[in-house]
Structures are given as structure tokens and as C-alpha cells.
C-alpha positions in Angstrom: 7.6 -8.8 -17.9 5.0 -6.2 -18.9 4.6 -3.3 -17.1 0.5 -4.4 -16.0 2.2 -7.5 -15.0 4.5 -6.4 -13.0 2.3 -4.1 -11.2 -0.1 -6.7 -10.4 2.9 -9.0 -9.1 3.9 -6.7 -7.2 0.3 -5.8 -5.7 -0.3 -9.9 -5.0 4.1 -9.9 -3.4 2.2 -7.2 -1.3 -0.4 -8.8 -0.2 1.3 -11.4 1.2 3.7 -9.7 3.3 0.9 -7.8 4.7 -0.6 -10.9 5.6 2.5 -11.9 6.9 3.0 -8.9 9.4 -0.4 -9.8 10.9 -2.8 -7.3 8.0 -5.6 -8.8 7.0 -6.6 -7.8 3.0 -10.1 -6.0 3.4 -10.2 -4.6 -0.1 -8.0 -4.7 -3.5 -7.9 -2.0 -5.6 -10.7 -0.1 -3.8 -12.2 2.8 -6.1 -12.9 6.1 -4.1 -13.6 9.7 -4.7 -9.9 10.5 -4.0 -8.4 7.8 -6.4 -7.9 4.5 -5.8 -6.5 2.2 -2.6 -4.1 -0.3 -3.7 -4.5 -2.4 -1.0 -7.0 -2.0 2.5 -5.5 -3.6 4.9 -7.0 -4.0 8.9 -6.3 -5.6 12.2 -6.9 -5.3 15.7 -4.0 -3.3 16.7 -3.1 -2.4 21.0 -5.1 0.7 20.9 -8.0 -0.2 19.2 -8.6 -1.7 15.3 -6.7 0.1 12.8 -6.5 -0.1 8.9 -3.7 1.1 6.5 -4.4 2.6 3.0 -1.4 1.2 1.0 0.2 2.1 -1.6 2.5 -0.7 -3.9 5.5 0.8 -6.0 7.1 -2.0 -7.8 10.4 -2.1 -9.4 12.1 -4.3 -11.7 15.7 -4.0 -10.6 18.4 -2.8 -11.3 16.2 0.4 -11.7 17.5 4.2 -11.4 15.5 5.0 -8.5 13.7 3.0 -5.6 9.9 2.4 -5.7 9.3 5.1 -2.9 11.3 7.9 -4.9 8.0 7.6 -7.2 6.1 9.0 -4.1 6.2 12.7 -4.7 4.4 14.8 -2.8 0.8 15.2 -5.2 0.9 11.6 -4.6 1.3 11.7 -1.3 -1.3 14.6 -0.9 -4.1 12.0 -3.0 -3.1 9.2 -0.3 -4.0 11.5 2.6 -7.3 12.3 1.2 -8.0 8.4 0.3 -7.3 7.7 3.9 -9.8 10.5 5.2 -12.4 9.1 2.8 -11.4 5.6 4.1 -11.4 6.9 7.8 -15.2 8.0 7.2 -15.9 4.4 5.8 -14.8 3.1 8.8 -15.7 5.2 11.7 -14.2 7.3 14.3 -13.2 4.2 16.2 -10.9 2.7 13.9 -7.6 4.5 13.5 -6.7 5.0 9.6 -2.9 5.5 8.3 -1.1 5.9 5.0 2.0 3.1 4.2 4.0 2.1 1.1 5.2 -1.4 0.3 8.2 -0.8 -1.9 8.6 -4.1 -3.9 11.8 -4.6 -5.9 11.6 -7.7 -8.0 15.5 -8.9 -8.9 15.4 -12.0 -11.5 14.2 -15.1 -9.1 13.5 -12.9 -5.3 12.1 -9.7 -4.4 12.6 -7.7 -1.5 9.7 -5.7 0.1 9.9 -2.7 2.8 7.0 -1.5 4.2 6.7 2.9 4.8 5.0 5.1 6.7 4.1 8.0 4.6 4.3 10.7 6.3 
């Protein structure tokens, strides 16, 4: 599988399990002045609405290091300001955080984890 393939099957794996953890998609691939937002993801949360600026690393495994290993710390600097920008978007009400979905695709199943980035 090419690598743009795999990237955007692990994007759609990512989706889903969002969706399945109670997200709703809001935006794919959202282009901002930081970079760009994988996936936007929102819901109403106990405290208030919330959305989550996430981040997909996908792996084709047996790989030499996880998906989140890829998160180094420029990366992780670019996320924070995409969720700031995000954050203004959406208003002071509406609590904005950073995750990653780790997707590691073995031949016929993947397994997904979902991150805080701190």
C-alpha cells in the first residue's frame, strides 16, 4: 500500500473511532495558519462543549517505531498553535485540546490508541 494511501486509511480508521468514543467529525483536513488539522473533532462534554485538534500517525506494522514516536516536539509545538487558532474559531466557551490517534495497520486489523499530547 502506498504511503498516500495509507495515510488516508489511517485518517478514515480514525475517524471512525472517534465517532465511536462519542466525537463528532466537524472538519477533515482543516487548512490553518499554523498547519493543518487532521481531524476536528467536537462534542458536548460535562463541563461544557469541547473539540479536539487530532493528529493521525499511521503505521504499517511491523514498523521500527510506534506512530506517536513521530511526534517530536516541533510537531508537537505546530499542534499547540493549531489548537489556539482553532480555540479562537470556536470561542472562549468551547474548551479546545490537542490528541493523537496512533493507528497501526497489521495485514487484515488495526489497532488505534487515542493520546493526549501534552
Amino acid at each position: 500500500m502506498a504511503k498516500l494511501a495509507l495515510g488516508r486509511l489511517g485518517e478514515e480508521l480514525a475517524a471512525r473511532f472517534c465517532g465511536a468514543r462519542g466525537w463528532t467529525v466537524l472538519r477533515r483536513n482543516l487548512r490553518l495558519g499554523a498547519g493543518e488539522v487532521d481531524l476536528l473533532v467536537g462534542r458536548m462534554g460535562h463541563d461544557g462543549p469541547e473539540q479536539c485538534v487530532v493528529e493521525v500517525r499511521t503505521r504499517r506494522m511491523p514498523s521500527r517505531a510506534s506512530p506517536e514516536d513521530s511526534v517530536r516536539a516541533g510537531k508537537r509545538a505546530r499542534l499547540g498553535r493549531l489548537a489556539e487558532e482553532v480555540a479562537g474559531l470556536a470561542g472562549p466557551e468551547v474548551a479546545v485540546r490537542v490528541v493523537l490517534v496512533a493507528v497501526e495497520v497489521h495485514d487484515e486489523t488495526a489497532a488505534l490508541r487515542w493520546l493526549d499530547v501534552v
